[in-house]
C-alpha positions in Angstrom: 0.0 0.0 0.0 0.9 3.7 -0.3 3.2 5.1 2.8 1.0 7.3 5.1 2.1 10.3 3.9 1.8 9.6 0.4 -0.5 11.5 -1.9 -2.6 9.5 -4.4 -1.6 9.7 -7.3 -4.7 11.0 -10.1 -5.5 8.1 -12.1 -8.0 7.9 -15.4 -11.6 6.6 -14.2 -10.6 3.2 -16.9 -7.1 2.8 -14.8 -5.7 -0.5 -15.0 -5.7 -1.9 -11.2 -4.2 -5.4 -10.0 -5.5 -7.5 -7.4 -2.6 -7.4 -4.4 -4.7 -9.5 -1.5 -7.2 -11.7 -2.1 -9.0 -13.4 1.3 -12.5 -14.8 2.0 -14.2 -14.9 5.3 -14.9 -17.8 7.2 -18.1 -19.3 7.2 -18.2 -18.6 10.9 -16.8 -14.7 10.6 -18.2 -12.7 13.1 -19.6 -9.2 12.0 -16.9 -7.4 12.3 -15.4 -3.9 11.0 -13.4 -4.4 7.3 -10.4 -2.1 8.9 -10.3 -4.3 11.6 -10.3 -7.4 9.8 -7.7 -6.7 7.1 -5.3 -5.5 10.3 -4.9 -8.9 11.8 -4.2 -10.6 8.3 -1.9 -8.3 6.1 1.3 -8.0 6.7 3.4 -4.9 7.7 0.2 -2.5 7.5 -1.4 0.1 10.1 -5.0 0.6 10.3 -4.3 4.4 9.1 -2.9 2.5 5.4 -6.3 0.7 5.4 -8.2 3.0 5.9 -6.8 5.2 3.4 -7.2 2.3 1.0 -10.5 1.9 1.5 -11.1 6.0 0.9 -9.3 5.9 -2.3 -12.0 3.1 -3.3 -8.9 0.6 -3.5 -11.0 -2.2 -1.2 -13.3 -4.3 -2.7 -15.8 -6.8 -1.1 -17.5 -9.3 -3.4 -16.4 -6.9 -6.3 -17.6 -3.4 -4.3 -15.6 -0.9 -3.5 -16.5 0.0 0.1 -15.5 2.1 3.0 -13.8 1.2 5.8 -16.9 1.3 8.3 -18.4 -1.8 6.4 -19.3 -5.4 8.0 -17.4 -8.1 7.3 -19.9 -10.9 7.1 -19.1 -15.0 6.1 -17.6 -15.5 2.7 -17.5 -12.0 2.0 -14.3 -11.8 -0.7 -12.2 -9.4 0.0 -9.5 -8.0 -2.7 -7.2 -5.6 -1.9 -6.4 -3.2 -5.8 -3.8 -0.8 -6.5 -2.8 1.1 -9.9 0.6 -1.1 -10.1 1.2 -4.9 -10.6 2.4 -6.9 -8.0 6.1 -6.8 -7.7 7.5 -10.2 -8.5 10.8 -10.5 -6.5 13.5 -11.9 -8.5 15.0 -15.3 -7.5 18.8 -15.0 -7.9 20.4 -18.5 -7.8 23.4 -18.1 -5.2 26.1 -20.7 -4.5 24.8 -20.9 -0.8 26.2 -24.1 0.9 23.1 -26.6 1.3 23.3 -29.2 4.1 21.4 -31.6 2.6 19.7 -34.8 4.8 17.8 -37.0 2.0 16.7 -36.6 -1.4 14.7 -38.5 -4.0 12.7 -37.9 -7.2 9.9 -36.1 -5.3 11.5 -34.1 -2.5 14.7 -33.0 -0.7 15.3 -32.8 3.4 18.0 -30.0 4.1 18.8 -29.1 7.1 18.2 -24.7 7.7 21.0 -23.3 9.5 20.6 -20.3 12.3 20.5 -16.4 10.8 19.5 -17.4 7.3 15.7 -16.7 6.0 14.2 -18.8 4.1 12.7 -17.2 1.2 13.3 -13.7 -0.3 11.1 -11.1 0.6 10.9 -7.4 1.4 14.3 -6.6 2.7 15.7 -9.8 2.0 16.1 -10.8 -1.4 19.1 -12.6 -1.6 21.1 -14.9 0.2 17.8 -16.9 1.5 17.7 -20.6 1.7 15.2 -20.4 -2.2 18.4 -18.3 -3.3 20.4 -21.7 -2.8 17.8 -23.9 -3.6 17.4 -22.6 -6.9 20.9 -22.6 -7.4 21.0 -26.8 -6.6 18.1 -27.5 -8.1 16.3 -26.7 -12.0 12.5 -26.1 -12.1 11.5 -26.3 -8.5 7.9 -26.7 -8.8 5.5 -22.6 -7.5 2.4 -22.6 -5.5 -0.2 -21.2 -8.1 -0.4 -17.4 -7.6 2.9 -17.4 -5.3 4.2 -13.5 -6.5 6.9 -13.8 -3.5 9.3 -16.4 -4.8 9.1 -19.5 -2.6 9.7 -22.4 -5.4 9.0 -25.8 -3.8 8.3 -24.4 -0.5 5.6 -26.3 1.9 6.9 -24.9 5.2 9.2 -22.7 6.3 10.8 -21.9 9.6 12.0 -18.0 11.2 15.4 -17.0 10.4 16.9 -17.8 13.6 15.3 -21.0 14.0 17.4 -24.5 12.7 16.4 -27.7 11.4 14.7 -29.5 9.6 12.7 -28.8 6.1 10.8 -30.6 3.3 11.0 -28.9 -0.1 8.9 -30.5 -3.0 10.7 -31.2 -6.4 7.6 -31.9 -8.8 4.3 -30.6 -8.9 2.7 -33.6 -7.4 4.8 -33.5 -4.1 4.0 -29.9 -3.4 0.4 -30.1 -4.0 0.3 -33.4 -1.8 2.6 -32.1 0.9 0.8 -29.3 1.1 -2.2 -31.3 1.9 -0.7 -33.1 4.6 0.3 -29.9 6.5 -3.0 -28.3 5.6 -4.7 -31.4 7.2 -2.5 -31.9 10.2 -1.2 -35.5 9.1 2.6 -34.6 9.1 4.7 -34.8 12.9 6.6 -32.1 13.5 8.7 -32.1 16.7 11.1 -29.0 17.7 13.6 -29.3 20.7 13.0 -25.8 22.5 15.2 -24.1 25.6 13.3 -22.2 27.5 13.6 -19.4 30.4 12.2 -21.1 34.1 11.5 -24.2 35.7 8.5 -25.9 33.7 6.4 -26.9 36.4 4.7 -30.0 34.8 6.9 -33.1 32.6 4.3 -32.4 30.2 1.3 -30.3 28.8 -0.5 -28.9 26.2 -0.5 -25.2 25.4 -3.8 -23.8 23.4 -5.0 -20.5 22.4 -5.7 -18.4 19.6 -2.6 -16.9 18.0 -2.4 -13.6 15.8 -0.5 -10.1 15.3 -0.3 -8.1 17.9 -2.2 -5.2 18.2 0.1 -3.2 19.9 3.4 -4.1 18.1 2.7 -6.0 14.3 5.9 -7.8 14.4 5.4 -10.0 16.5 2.8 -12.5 17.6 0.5 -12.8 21.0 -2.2 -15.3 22.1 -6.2 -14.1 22.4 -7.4 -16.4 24.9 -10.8 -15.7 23.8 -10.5 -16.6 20.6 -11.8 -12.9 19.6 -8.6 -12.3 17.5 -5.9 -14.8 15.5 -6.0 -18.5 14.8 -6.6 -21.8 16.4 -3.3 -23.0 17.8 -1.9 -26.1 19.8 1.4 -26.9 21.1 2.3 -30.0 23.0 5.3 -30.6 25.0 7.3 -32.2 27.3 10.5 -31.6 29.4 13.7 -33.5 28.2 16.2 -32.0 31.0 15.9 -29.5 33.9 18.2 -27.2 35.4 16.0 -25.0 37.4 16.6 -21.6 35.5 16.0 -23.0 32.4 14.7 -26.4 30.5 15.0 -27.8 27.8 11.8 -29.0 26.2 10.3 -31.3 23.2 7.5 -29.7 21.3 5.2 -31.2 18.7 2.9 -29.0 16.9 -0.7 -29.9 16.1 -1.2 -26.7 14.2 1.4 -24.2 12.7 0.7 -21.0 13.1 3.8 -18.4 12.6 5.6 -18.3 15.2 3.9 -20.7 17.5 5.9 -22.1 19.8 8.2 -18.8 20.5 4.1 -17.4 21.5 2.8 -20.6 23.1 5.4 -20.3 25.7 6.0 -16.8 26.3 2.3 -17.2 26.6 2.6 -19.4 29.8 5.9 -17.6 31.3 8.4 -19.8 29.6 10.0 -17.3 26.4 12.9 -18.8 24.3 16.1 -18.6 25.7 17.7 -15.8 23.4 14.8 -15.1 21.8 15.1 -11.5 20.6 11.7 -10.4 19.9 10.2 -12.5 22.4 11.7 -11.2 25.6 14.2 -14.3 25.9 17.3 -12.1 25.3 17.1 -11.0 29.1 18.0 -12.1 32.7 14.8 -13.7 32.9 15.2 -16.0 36.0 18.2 -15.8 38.5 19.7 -13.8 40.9 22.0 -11.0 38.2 25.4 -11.6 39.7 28.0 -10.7 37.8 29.4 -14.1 37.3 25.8 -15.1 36.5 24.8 -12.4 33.9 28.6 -13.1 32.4 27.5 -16.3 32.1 24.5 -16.2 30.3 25.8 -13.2 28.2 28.5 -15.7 27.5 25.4 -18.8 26.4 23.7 -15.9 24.3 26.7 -14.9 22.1 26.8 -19.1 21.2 23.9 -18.4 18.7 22.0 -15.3 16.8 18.4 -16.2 18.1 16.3 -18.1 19.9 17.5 -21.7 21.0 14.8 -23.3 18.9 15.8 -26.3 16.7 13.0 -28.7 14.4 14.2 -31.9 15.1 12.3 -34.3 13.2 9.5 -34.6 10.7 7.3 -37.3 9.5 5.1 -37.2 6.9 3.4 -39.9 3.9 5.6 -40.2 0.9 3.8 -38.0 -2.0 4.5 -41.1 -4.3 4.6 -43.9 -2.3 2.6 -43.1 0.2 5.0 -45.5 3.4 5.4 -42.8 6.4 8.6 -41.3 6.2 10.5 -40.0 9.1 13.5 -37.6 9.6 15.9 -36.4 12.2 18.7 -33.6 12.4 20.9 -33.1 15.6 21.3 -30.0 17.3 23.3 -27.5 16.0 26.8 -26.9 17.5 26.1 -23.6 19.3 22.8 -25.1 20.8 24.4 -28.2 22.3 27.6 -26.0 23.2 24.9 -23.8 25.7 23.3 -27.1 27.1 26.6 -28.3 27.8 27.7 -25.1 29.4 24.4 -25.3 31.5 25.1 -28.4 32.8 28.3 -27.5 33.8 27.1 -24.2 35.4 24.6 -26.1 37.6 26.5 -29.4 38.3 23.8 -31.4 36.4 25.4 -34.2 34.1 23.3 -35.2 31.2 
């Protein structure tokens, strides 16, 4: 959309205009302002852009232009049109190192390493994982209407988060892959460290998760439902050292940036997690040998200490449950090891 202070520019009354967003409302959608609506599902937007969107008649529901006092209502289609096509990011193939886990005709398994996003977008458009992935591999197969450059991606994990991914290779294993996550059949399971004694060996965390209202970059949980998605997270405690634990997480849903909200949610953030509140003294007593220490854990990696361990999932072709598994990264296993030796605790 246009920056705030932006003037519109005059256009002819037969301008061209290109569909940007396209989203239908649920069949259970409550009535609910359009400003409101379209804030907690595009990306990087204020209600202010919206709203001057929806004066410059650049909002559309079911082919209307309309205002932004209307009522969304269920299966109202909602486009979003401006005067200028859709930018198409270039993909740049880069000779980007790939640590590759398993490959076939139908898919490969790499394994993401920490600090590197995964596809190109607005601020990063090169040296993503895609950038290397088109590099390694001809023709990776596009979602239909994918303007963002994300060849062969079913899933994708935050920059700072490791592990492992599937990426499709034919047409076929991205539409059925696809499917799977859409349908909740695949296993995901993420090893997690997290701030604080988990009080249970295991639980379930649930609530709705969507974008903050008081800070878009990041993610919160609506308990009531009245805001977000449906999200689960399952998990259990692997190893305990009374300021921090480390945890196994499986997701039932996935939702962006689920498990870094799930359990700053119930008091437990991400160990480094930057955006999360995890890059802080949150439990102990701040000596200085203490806050040396953990300064000392925090420079071993460039984010949160989250790492996707395995992932099971049907074979596209096949169809024989398939199962994968990555160890921890060097700089994770360096600050377990450290914690261990901090608190005496041998593994």
């Amino acid at each position: 959309m246009r920056d705030e202070q932006e003037e519109p520019e005059e256009e002819s009354e037969d301008a061209e205009l290109f569909e940007h967003y396209r989203i239908k409302a649920d069949p259970g959608q409550e009535v609910l302002r359009i400003d409101k609506f379209l804030l907690d599902r595009l990306p990087n937007t204020s209600r202010n852009k919206i709203q001057n969107a929806a004066k410059n008649g650049n909002i559309l529901v079911n082919g209307t232009a309309v205002k932004q006092n209307y009522k969304i209502k269920p299966h109202d289609e909602v486009s979003i049109v401006l005067p200028y096509p859709v930018r198409e990011i270039e993909l740049i193939p880069q000779d980007i190192p790939i640590d590759i886990v398993y490959e076939d005709n139908e898919f490969v398994i790499v394994n993401k390493p920490a600090d590197m996003v995964v596809h190109p977008g607005y601020g990063n458009y090169t040296g993503t994982m895609v950038n290397a992935l088109v590099f390694h591999f001809n023709n990776l197969p596009h979602k239909i209407h994918d303007y963002f450059g994300r060849p062969g991606l079913v899933h994708r994990l935050d920059k700072h988060t490791t592990g492992i991914m599937v990426v499709a290779k034919t047409e076929t294993a991205l539409t059925i892959l696809a499917k799977q996550f859409y349908d909740r059949i695949t296993e995901r399971r993420y090893h997690a460290l997290v701030w604080g004694d988990v009080a249970e060996d295991s639980g379930t965390v649930t609530g709705h998760i969507g974008r903050s209202l008081k800070n878009r970059k990041v993610m919160t949980v609506f308990p009531l439902g009245d805001h977000g998605k449906h999200a689960v997270t399952h998990y259990k405690v692997l190893e305990r050292f009374g300021l921090v634990t480390l945890i196994e997480c499986k997701l039932e849903t996935g939702r962006t940036h689920q498990i870094r909200t799930h359990m700053k949610h119930i008091g437990h953030p991400l160990f480094h997690d930057l955006e999360y509140g995890g890059d802080q003294l949150v439990k102990g007593t701040p000596s200085q040998k203490y806050k040396a220490f953990v300064e000392n854990c925090f420079g071993l990696i460039p984010g949160q200490a989250l790492h996707a361990k395995t992932l099971g999932f049907k074979h596209p072709v096949t169809q024989e449950w398939v199962n994968f598994d990555s160890e921890l990264p060097e700089g994770f296993q360096t600050i377990l090891e450290k914690w261990r030796s901090y608190t005496g605790n041998p593994a």
